[in-house]
C-alpha positions as CSV (number, residue, x, y, z in Angstrom):
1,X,97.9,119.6,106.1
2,X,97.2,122.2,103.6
3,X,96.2,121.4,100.2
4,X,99.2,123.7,98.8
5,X,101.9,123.9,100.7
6,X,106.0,124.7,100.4
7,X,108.2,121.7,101.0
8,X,111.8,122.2,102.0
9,X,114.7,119.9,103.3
10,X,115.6,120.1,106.7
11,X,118.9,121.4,107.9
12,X,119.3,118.5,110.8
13,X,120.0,116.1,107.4
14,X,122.9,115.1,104.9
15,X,122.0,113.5,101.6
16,X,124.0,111.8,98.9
17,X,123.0,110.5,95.8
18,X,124.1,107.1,94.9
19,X,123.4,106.2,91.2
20,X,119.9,107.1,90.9
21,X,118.6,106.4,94.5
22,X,119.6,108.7,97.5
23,X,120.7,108.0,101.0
24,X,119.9,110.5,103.9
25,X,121.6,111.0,107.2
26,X,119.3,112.8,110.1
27,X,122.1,114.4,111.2
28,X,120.1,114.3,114.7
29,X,119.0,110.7,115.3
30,X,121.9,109.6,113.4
31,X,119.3,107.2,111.0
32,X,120.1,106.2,107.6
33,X,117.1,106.3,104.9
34,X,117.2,105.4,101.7
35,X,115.4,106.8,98.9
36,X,114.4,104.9,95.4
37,X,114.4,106.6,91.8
38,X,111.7,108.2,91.9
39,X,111.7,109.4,95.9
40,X,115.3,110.7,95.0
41,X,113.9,112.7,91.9
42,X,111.4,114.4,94.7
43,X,114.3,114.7,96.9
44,X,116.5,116.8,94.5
45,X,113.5,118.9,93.4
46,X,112.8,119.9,97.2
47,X,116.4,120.6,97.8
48,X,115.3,124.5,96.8
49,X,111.9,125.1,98.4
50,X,108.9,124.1,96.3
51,X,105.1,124.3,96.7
52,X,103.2,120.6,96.7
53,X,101.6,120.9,93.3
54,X,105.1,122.4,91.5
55,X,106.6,118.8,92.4
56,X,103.3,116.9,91.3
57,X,103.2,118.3,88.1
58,X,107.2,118.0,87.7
59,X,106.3,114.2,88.4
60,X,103.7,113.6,86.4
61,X,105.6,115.3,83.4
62,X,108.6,113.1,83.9
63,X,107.1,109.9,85.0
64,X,103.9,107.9,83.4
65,X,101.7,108.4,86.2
66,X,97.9,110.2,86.4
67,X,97.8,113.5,88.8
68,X,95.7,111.8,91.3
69,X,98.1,109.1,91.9
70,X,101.2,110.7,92.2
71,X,99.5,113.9,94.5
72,X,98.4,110.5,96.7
73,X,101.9,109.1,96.8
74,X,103.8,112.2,97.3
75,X,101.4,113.1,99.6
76,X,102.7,110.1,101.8
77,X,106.1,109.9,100.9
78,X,106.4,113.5,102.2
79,X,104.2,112.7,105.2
80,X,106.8,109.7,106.3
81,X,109.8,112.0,105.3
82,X,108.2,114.9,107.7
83,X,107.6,112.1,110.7
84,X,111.5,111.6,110.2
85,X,112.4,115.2,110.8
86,X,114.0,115.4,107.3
87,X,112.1,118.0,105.7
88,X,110.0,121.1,107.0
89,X,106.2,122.1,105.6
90,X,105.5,125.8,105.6
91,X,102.0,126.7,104.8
């Protein structure tokens, strides 16, 4: 993967928010996932396309966390979200 790259939800998914987690449908497989606080912050934020590091440093401006860190755990909550088909990585 790229080290910048443009993140964007998929169109083969429905997503609600449910007090401050979210809950996505692959409309496809017809799987559930659930998102925590903080996954569903990312979630909202890549609802409009967005390049890797614009979410990072929304994240690390929001949340107490060091810009290592959270580029490492976005990195693979974004990888698991892209092995679920529910978003799409343009380079």
């Amino acid at each position: 993967m790229p080290t910048d790259f443009t993140i964007v939800v998929s169109k083969y998914q429905v997503s609600r928010d449910l007090a401050e987690e979210a809950v996505i449908l692959n409309t496809r497989s017809g799987i559930y996932y659930g998102l925590d606080s903080v996954g569903a912050r990312v979630w909202n934020l890549m609802r409009q396309p967005r390049k890797f590091s614009e979410i990072c440093q929304f994240i690390t401006a929001e949340y107490d966390v060091a810009p290592a860190s959270c580029a490492r755990d976005l990195r693979e909550l974004l990888d698991n979200l892209h092995a679920y088909g529910l978003i799409e990585i343009d380079p």
